[in-house]
N, C-alpha and C positions, 0 to 999 in steps of 0.2 A: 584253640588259642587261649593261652592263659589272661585272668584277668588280671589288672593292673593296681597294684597295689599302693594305696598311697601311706604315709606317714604321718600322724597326728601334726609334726612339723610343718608337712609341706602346708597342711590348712589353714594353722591357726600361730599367728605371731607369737615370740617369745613375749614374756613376761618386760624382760628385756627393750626389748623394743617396743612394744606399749608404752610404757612409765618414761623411757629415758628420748622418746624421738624431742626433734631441735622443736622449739616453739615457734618456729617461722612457719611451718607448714600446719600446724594449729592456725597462727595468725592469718596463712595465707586464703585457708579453708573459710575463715571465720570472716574475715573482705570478700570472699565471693561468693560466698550467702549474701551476706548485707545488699552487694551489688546485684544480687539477681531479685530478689525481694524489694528492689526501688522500681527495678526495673517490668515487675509484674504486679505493680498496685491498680487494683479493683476500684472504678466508685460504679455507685447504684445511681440509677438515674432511671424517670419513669415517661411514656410516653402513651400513645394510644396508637391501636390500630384497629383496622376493619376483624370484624367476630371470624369470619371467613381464614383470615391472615393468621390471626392467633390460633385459629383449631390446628389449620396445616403446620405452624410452627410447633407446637405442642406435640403434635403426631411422628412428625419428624427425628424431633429431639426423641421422644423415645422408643422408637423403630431404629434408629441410627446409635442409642447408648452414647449421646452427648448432651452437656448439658442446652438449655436454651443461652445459657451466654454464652457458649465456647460455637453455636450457630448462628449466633447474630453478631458476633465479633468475624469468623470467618467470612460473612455475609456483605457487612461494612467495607471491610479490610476488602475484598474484591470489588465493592461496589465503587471505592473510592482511589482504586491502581486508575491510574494514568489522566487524573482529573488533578490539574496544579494549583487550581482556587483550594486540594485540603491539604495544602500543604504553607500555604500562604501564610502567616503569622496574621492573629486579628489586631487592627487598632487597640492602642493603650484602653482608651475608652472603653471598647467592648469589652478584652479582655480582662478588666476591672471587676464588668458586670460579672461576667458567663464562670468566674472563678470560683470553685469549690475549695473545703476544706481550709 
């Protein structure tokens, strides 16, 4: 069976079409960056746990090749399915206090 031959063409965009595509789908690309990037903001935040808790967590993350945030967010995020108090909006008042950035 012969192998399949491809075309510099088929790979790689003309020149053409590089320089001259419509600016909409620039613009379009350029809003759903923005939008996935609001949508995945980070803060730091510190707490304490038992020596015990942090070794297992430590071990984990790296026998698993995750970080310990992307295992303590999956951890939360399970902990807190089908519990409606975290879903609750807090008092003005609190969340006055408990507000970052």
């Amino acid at each position: 069976m012969a192998k399949a031959k491809f075309d510099l063409d088929q790979l790689i965009p003309s020149p053409d079409e590089l320089l001259l595509k419509p600016k909409a789908t620039v613009a379009s690309v350029a809003s759903t960056v923005a939008q996935e990037a609001k949508e995945s903001v980070l803060i730091k935040f510190s707490n304490q746990l038992p020596a015990e808790t942090l070794q297992r967590l430590q071990q984990f993350s790296f026998w698993s090749h995750e970080t310990i945030g992307d295992v303590l967010d999956a951890a939360i995020t399970a902990y807190l399915e089908g519990k409606p108090e975290a879903d609750r909006a807090l008092p003005a008042k609190q969340a006055a206090r408990r507000r970052r950035g």
